[in-house]
N, C-alpha and C positions, 0 to 999 in steps of 0.2 A: 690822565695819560694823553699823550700827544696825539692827533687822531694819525698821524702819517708813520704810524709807529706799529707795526704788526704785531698780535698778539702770541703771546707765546704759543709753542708746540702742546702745549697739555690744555691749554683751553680751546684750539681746535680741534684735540679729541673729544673733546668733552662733549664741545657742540655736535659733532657727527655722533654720538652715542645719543644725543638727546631728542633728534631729528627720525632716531632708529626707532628707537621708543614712542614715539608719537603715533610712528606709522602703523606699531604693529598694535597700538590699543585703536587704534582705526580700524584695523581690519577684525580684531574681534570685537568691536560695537556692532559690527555688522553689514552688511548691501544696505544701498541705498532704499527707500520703500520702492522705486518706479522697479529695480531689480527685481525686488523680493514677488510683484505681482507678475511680471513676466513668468516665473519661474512655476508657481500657483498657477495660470492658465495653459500651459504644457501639460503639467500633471491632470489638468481635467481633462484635457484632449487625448489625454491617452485613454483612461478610462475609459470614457465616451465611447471609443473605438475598439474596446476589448467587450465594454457589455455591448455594444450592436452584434459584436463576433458569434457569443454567447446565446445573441437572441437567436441571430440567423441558424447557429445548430441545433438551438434547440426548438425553434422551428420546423425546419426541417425534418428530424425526430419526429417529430409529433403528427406532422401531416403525412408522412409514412407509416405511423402508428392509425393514424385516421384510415387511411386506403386499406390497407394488411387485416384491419378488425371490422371495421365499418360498409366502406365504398366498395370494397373491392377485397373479400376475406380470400386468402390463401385456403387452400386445400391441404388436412392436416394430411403428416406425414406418416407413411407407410408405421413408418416405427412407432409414432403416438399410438395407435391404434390396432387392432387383431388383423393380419396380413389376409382373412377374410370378407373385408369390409369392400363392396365392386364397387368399380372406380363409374363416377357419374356419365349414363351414355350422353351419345348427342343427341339432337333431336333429328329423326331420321323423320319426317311426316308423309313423304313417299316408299315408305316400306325399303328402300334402296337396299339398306344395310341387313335386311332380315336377315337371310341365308344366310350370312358371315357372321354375325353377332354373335359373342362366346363371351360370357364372362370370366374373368382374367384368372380367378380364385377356384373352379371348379375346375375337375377330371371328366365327368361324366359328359357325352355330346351330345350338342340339341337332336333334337330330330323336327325335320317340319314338312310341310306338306310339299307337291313341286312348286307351287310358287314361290315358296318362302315363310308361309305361315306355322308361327311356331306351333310344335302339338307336341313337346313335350323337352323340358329343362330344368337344368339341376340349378338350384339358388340356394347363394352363399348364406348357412348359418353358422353356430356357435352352440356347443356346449357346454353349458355351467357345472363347474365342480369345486369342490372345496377342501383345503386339506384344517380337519376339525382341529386340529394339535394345535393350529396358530392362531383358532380363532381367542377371541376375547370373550365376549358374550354372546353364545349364541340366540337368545330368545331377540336382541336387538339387531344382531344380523339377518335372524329371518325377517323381521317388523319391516326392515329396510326395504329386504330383496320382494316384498310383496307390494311394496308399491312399485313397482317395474314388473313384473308375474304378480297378476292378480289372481289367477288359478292356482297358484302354489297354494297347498298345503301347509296349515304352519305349524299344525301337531306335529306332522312325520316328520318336515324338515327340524324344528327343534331338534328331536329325535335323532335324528342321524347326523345332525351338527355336534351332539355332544357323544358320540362314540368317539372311541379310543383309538380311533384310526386318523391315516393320510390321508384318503381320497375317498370321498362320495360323491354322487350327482346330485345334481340338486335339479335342473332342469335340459332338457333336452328339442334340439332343433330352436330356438331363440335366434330371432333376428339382429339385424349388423343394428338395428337402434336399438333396443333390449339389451346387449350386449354392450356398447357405449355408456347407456344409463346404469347398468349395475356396473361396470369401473367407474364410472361417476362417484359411486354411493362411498368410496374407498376401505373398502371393507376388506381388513387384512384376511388374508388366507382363498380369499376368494377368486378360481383363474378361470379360465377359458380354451376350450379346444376348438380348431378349427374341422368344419364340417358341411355338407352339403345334402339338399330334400330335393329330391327328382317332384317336379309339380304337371300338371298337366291344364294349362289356360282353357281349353275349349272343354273342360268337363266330359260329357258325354261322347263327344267327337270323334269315334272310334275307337273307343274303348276297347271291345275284346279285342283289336289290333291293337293297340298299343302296348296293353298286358301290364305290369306291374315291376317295381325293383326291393327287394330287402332292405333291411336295415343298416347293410353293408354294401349296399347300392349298386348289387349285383340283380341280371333280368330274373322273374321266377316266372314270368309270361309275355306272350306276341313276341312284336318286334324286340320290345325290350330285352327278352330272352335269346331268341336268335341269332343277334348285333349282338350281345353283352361283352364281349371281347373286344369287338371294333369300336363301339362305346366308349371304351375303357383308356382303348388305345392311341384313341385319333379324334382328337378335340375338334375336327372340322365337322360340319352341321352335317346328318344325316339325311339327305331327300327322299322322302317317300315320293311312288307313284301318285296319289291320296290328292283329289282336288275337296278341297275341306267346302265349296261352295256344293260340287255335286253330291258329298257325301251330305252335306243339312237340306237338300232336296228329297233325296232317295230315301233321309232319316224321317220328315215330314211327312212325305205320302206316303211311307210304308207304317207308320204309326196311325194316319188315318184312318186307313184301310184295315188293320188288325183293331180299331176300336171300333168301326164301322161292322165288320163284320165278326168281332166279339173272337178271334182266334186267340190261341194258347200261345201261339209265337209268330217270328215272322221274319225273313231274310229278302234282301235285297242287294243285287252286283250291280254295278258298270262297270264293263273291262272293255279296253280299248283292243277290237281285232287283229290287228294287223302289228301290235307290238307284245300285247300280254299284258298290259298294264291296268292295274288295277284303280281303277277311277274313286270306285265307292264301294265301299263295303259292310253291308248291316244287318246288325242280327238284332231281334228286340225277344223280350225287353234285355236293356239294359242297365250300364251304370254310372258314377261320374268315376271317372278313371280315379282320380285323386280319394275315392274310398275302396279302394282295393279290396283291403282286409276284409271290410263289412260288408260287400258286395255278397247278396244270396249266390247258390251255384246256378240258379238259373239265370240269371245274367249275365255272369261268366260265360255261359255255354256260348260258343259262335256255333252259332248257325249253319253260318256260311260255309265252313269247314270241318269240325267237328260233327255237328248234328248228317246223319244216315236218315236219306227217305226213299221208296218208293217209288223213278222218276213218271212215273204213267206214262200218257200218252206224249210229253217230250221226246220219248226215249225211239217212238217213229219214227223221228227224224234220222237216228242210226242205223235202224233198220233198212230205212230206206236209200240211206248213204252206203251201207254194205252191200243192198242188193245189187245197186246198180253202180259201183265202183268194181266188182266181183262179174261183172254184166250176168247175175242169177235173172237179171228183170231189165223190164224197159217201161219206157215212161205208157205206152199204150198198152200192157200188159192189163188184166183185168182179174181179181183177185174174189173170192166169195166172201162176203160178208154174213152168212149165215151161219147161227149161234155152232159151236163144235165142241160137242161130248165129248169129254174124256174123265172116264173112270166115274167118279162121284160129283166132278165139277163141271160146268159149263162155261164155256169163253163167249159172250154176248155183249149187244153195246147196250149202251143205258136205253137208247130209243131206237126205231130203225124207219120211222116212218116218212123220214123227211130223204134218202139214198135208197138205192137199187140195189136187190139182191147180192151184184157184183158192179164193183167197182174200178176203176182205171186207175194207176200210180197215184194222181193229182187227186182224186175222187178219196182215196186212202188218207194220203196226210190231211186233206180240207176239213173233210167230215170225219177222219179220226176215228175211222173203224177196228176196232182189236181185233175180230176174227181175221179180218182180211190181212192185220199185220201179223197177226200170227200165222197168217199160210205164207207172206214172205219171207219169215224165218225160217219156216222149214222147208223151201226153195233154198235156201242157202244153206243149212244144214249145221249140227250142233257143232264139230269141229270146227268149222269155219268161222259161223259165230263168235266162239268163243278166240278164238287168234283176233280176228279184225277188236273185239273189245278191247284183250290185251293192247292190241299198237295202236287203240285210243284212248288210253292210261285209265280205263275204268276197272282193272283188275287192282292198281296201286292207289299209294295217297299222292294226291295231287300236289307238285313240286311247288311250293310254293313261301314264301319265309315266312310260316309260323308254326310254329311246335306242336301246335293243336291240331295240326291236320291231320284225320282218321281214314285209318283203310275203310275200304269199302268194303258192306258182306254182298260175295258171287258164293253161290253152291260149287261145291265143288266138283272137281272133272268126271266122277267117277257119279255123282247124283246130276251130270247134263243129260236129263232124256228127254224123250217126246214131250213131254208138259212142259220140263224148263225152258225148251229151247221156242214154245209158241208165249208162257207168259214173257218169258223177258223182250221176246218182239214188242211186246206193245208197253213195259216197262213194269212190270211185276217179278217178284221173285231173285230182286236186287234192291241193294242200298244204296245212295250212292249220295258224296254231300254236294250241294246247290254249284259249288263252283266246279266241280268235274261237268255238269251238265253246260255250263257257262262255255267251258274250255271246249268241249265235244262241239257244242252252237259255232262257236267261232271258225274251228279244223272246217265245219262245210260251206262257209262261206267266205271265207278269208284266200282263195285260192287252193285249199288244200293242203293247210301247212299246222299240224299240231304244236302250238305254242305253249312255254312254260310261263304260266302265270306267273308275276311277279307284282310284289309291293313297293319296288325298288324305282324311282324315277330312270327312265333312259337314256342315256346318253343322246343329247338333242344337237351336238357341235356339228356335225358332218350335214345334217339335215337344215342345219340354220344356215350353213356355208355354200346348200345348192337347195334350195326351198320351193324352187320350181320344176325339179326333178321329178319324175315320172316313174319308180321302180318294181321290176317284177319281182314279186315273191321267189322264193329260194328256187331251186331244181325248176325254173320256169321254164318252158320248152314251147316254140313256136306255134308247129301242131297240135299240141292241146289243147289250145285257146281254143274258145268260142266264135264269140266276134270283136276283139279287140277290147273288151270291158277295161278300164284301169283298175286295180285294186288297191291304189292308195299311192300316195308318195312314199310312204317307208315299210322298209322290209321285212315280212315275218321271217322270223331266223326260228326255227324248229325243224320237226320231219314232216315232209311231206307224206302223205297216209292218203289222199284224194289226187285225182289231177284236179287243172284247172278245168276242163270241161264239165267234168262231173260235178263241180263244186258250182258253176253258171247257171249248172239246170239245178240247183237245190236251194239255189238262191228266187229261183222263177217259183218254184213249190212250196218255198215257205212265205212267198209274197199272196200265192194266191189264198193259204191258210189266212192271208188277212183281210184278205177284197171280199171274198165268198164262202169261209169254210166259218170255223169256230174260232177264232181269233178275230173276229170283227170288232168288237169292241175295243182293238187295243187301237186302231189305225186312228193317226195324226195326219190333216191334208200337210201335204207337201213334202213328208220326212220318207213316205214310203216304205212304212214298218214292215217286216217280214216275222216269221215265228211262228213255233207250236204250242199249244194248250196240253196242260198234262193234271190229269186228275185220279188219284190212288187212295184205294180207301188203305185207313190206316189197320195196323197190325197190332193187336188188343194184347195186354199182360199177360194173359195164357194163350198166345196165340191162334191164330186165325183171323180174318177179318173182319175191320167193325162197321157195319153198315150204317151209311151215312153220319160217317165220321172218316172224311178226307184230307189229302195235303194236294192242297192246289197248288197248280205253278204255270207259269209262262215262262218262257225263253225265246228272247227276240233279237233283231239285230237292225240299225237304221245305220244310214239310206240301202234299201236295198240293192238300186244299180251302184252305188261306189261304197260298199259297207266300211264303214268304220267303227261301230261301238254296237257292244252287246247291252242287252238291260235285262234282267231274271228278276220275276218278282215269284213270293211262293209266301203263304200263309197256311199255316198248323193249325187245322179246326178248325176252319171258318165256321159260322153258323151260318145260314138264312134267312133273309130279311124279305119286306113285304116289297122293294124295290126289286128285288132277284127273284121275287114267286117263290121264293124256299130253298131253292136251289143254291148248293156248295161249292157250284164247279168252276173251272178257270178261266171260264168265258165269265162270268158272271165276277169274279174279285179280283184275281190276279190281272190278267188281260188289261182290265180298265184303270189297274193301277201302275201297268208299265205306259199306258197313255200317257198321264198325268206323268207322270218322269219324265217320256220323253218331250212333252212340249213344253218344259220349264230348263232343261238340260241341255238341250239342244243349242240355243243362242249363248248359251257358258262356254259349250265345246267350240262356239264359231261354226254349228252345222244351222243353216236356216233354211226353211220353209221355201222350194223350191216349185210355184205353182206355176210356174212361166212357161216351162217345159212338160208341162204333166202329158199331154198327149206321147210328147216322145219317151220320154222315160219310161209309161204306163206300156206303152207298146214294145219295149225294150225290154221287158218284163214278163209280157201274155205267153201264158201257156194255156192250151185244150184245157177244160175238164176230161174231155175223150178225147186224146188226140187218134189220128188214125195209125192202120198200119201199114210202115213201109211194104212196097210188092217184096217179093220172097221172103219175106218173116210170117209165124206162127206164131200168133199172139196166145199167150199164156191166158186161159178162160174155161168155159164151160168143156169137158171134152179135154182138157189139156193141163190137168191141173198137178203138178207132178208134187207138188205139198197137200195134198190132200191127205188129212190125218187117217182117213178110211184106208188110204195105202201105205202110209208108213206103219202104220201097228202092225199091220201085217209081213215087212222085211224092213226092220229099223237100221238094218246091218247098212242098206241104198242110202240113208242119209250122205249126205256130203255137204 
């Protein structure tokens, strides 16, 4: 064919269909290989980039899985576990936090001493019970539960695993880990009640105060009983008055001294004058609080308040606060000390050979002559007597928060005759317990202010807010005063029953009971102890007296020019030892063990050894043994003796 010659219309179809065809067996052969490896290196780069994704979360994961188990474990949650389980304290290593500290899961409130030391707190336990219906096996359920309760029983529990009941116990009061470890054990049927065990950390520590709680954790003694409503109600810490350092002084020397001298028992106070506050308080023997139940009743018994003695010759000290508040007597007044018949009985002193016939005010309390106190009483006369005792609460139980506190035995009004009214001068023929004589000590030298003993810490905000304050006692009045004495920074709040005058000079009488009289042995240099010795024979199962068989006591009070703290020491049956020459009395045990209290006790309270001033103070202090008589007074004496029992038996009706 001619080349200049175009080919026909159907073979330029042809060729365009043939050129279509080519193309599309090209494209399903395939990309080129350089394509095909392009396309292969995307796809790994993606991957690449999803497992780093992968790694990094699950990384992550895991190193939070590390901290939460490991480094740093969370705190399970309230719900994992018995809502009695207390939440971890901080570390408080300066006590900071005492007072306040209450565990989250208890009702019952701490109680602690005033500083903050705890003496008594309820901790969270658990009760184990089980309902037997669900168990499976019980001889393998018990097998379990006694490796967590090693003390179970596994006869009884079997036993009562397979009764026909819902609910048994199986163990009672079990700790927050005990309780963790048996739901560990996962032992169907097995639950838990939430519950709390009052404990008491200081053991012995005050025990008859602190008293005990039921098993429903209500008080059934002390404080525990008294508060048990406030306990119950008000989860904030309870402050006792109770310095837990004085009370293991007063606990120590008063244990020595009752093994020392072999007694039946033993009581010991610190109460602070001038507020009521009860420092320390001990009765021996006694117990660890935390065995209540098994506590003998002689250990139970407080002393301090419960137990009734005989005050002896303490009880002068009132005598002689009533004569001359009464103004029956004056300090120069001079009294017979010779023995006085009456009926079957003689009133005599143990010894007379070292005092005079008759004796001066100061010559009475020093040397602690009974006759001679017994003719003050009956200068003052039994009605008399008996009112001034009432409005020094030795007729009642002393106010005081604990349940155990017993009346006192007085004879009654109708049996106050001539004999009553000379023994109980010198402290016979009354009961009365250790802290009414503490309380009595205080009223005469505290200004004159009968104060309500209390276990209760003070309110100290007003006093921290003016701390260099100066205040007088209650109904203080100008003229009363002496010569300006302070009596303390803070105020006795009670009745006043003494002025302050009368109350300066008993403070100078019962100092000089310590420089010169029968209290010698109690004096500490520099504290300036004051106090009476009081020695009563005891009163036998069939009554009457048992000879040489005594309750010694001391009642004291330091510094005597600025009194702040009483100290009573008193021992039931002392014996006699070859250090004492035989002798029972309260110069000889007691005395020399309120020593020993006060120079250990002393630097606790912040009261120290003031020997810088002794002339002044010493002199600030001195009374006569004879003082004279002012001109126009009639000194009560030989010739003048209007208590002379020789004339009352004969018109008892003139008493007054």
């Amino acid at each position: 064919m001619p080349q200049d010659v175009p080919p026909p219309s159907g073979s330029r179809r042809a060729a365009r269909q043939n050129k279509r065809a080519e193309q599309r067996g090209s494209q399903a052969a395939g990309p080129k290989p350089s394509s095909r490896r392009l396309n292969l290196d995307q796809m790994h780069g993606r991957l690449l980039v999803a497992g780093m994704g992968f790694l990094a979360i699950y990384g992550a994961v895991a190193l939070k899985a590390t901290f939460a188990t490991v480094l740093m474990p969370m705190e399970p949650e309230k719900r994992q576990i018995a809502p009695q389980v207390p939440e971890i304290p901080k570390s408080d290593p300066r006590g900071e936090m005492a007072g306040d500290f209450v565990l989250p899961s208890v009702k019952r409130a701490t109680i602690t001493d005033r500083n903050g030391q705890t003496l008594a707190l309820s901790l969270p336990v658990a009760q184990v019970y089980a309902n037997p219906m669900e168990l499976i096996d019980p001889e393998d359920a018990t097998k379990k539960l006694k490796t967590v309760l090693p003390k179970l029983d596994e006869t009884e529990t079997v036993r009562r695993l397979s009764l026909k009941k819902q609910f048994v116990y199986i163990a009672r009061d079990i700790s927050p880990v005990q309780e963790i470890a048996i739901n560990n054990l996962g032992i169907p049927g097995i639950y838990f009640e939430a519950g709390e065990r009052r404990h008491y950390p200081l053991g012995r520590t005050a025990a008859q105060i602190m008293g005990s709680v039921d098993i429903d954790d209500h008080g059934i003694a002390g404080v525990e009983r008294f508060f048990d409503q406030r306990l119950n109600s008000d989860r904030t810490p309870l402050r006792l008055s109770l310095d837990v350092r004085v009370q293991a002084v007063a606990h120590d020397e008063l244990a020595a001294a009752k093994d020392e001298f072999s007694a039946i028992g033993a009581s010991a106070i610190v109460m602070d004058v001038r507020t009521g506050e009860i420092l320390a308080m001990v009765s021996l023997p006694d117990y660890d609080a935390n065995d209540f139940n098994h506590a003998p009743n002689d250990a139970r018994f407080n002393r301090a308040v419960t137990g009734m003695y005989e005050p002896g010759s303490t009880f002068k000290l009132q005598t002689a606060a009533m004569g001359l508040q009464l103004g029956v007597v004056h300090i120069w007044d001079r009294f017979s000390t010779i023995p006085i018949r009456i009926g079957r009985f003689t009133i005599r002193d143990m010894k007379t050979d070292h005092f005079a016939p008759w004796l001066s005010l100061p010559g009475v309390l020093a040397y602690s002559s009974n006759p001679a106190a017994a003719h003050i009483a009956l200068d003052v006369g039994a009605q008399r007597q008996q009112d001034w005792l009432r409005s020094m609460g030795f007729f009642n139980r002393v106010p005081v928060e604990l349940p155990e506190a017993g009346r006192p035995l007085v004879p009654a009004s109708k049996n106050w005759g001539l004999s009553t009214v000379m023994t109980v001068g010198f402290g016979h023929g009354v009961a009365e317990p250790p802290l009414a004589i503490v309380r009595g000590t205080a009223a005469t030298v505290n200004g004159g202010i009968l104060l309500k003993p209390t276990l209760v810490a003070r309110d100290q905000q007003d006093e921290a807010q003016t701390p260099d304050a100066k205040v007088r006692p209650v109904a203080y009045k100008p003229d009363e005063t002496d010569n300006g004495d302070d009596i303390g920074a803070q105020t006795p709040v009670g009745t006043r029953v003494l002025s302050e005058k009368t109350s300066a000079l008993l403070r100078k009488l019962l100092r000089l009971d310590v420089t010169v009289g029968s209290g010698k042995s109690a004096e500490v240099p520099g504290y300036y102890v004051g106090g009476k010795t009081g020695t009563a024979e005891k009163i036998g199962a069939h009554g009457g007296y048992l000879k040489h068989v005594n309750v010694s006591a001391f009642t004291s009070v330091f510094p005597m020019n600025n009194p702040h703290y009483a100290v009573y020491v008193m021992l039931d049956s002392p014996q006699g030892t070859a250090a004492t020459h035989g002798w029972t009395t309260a110069a000889w045990n007691a005395a020399p063990t309120v020593k020993k209290i006060i120079s250990r006790v002393g630097p606790i309270l912040n009261q120290f050894p003031d020997t810088a001033n002794k002339d002044a103070i010493e002199a600030s202090l001195a009374i006569p043994m004879n003082p004279s008589v002012p001109a126009g007074y009639r000194a009560l004496g030989p010739g003048n003796d209007p208590g002379d029992p020789r004339n009352q038996a004969h018109s008892p009706k003139t008493q007054h």
